[in-house]
N, C-alpha and C positions, 0 to 999 in steps of 0.2 A: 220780321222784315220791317223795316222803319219805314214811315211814311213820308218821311223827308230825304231826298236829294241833295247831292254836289249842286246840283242846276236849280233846283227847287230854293235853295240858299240863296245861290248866286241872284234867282230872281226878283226874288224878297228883300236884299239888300240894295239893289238895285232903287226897287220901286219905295222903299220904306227911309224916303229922306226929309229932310227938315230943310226949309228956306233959310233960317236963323236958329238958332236956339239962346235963349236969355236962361238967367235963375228963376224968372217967372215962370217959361214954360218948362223948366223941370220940375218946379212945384204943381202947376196943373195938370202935368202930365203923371206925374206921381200917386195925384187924388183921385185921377181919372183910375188909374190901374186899382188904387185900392177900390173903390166902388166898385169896380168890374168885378173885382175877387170877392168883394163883399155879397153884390147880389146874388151870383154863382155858391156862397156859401167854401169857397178856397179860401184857404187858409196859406197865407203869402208871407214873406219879407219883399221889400223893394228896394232897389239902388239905385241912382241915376248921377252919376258920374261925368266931370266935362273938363280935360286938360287935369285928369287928376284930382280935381277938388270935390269932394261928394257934396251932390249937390242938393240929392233927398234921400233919405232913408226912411222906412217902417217897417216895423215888425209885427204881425197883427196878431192878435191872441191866437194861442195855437201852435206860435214858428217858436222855435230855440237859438241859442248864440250858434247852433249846429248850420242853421241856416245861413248865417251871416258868412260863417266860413266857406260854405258853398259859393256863396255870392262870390266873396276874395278869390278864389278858385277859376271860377268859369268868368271872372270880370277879366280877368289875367289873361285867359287864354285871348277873348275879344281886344284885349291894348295889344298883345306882342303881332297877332294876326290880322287883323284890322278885318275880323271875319266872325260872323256870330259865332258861338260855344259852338250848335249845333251843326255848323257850317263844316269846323274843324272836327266834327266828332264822324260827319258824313266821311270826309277826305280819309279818315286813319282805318275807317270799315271798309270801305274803297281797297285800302292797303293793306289791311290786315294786321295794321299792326295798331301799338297805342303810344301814346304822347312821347312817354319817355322812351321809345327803340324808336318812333321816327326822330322826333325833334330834340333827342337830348335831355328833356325839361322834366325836372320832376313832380310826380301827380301829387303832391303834397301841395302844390303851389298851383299847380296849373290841370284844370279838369274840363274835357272836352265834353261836357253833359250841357244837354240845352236847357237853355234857360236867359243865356247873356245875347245881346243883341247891342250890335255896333251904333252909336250915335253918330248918324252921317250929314255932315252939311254938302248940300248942294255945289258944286263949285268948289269945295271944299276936302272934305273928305272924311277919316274916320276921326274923331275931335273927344270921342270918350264911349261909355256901356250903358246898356238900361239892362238892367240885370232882375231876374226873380227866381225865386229860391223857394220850396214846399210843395211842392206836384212832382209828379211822375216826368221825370227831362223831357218829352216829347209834349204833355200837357204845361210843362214851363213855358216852352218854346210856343208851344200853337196860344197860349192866353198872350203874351209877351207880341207876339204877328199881331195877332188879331187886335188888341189895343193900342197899336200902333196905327194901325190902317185905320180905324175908327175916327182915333184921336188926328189925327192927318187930315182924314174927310171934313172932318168939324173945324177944325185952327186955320187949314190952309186950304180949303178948298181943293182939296185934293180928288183927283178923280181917278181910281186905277183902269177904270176900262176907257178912259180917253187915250189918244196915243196914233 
């Protein structure tokens, strides 16, 4: 049984937004994930994606072009759904079914594994992916939360138990 929720998504993408986002802070938010993975000793690739245009990429010793495919994959799901990888993967267990018998779409292109997380402006809304690729999908997904909320707390003063 997964440890992540339809609601548990829902509230994660909620709380996990950005005031702005520049090329700058895709770049520092990019160093910031690889150090994370670095201390932790994971071994990662990174994407951060904005309107399309990639905006950081790495591969860290360890990942393959296997991973990068990954990334294309589950970044795909997060642009057409405007909903983490994970989010979508919660929804089709829900239904019992998978990508291509709900939505049409095929898994060659589109993979409901977590790992992608929507890039959302406040006011705004879903604008691109932070994507990571090389862990177990639920260990994607929870390193990918978790250095978000981090990086949030430090950049924008973010507080999740204010409210």
């Amino acid at each position: 049984m997964s440890l992540f929720t339809v609601q548990s998504c829902i509230a994660e993408e909620s709380e996990l937004q950005f005031s702005g986002f520049s090329n700058e802070t895709a770049l520092k938010l990019g160093l910031f994930i690889a150090e994370r993975a670095r201390k932790e000793n994971k071994k990662i690739a990174i994407d951060i994606e904005r309107h399309g245009q990639q905006l950081f990429h790495y591969a860290m010793e360890g990942t393959t072009p296997d991973n990068d495919q990954w990334i294309i994959r589950k970044k795909n799901v997060v642009n057409r759904f405007h909903k983490s990888s994970m989010h979508v993967r919660c929804i089709l267990q829900e239904a019992k079914m998978d990508i291509e018998t709900k939505y049409f779409l095929n898994p060659k292109e589109y993979s409901a594994h977590g790992g992608s997380f929507p890039l959302i402006i406040k006011g705004v809304g879903t604008v691109g992916a932070i994507t990571v690729s090389g862990l177990p999908q639920e260990e994607d997904h929870a390193l990918m939360v978790s250095c978000l909320r981090e990086f949030l707390q430090i950049n924008e003063g973010f507080d999740p138990t204010a409210g």
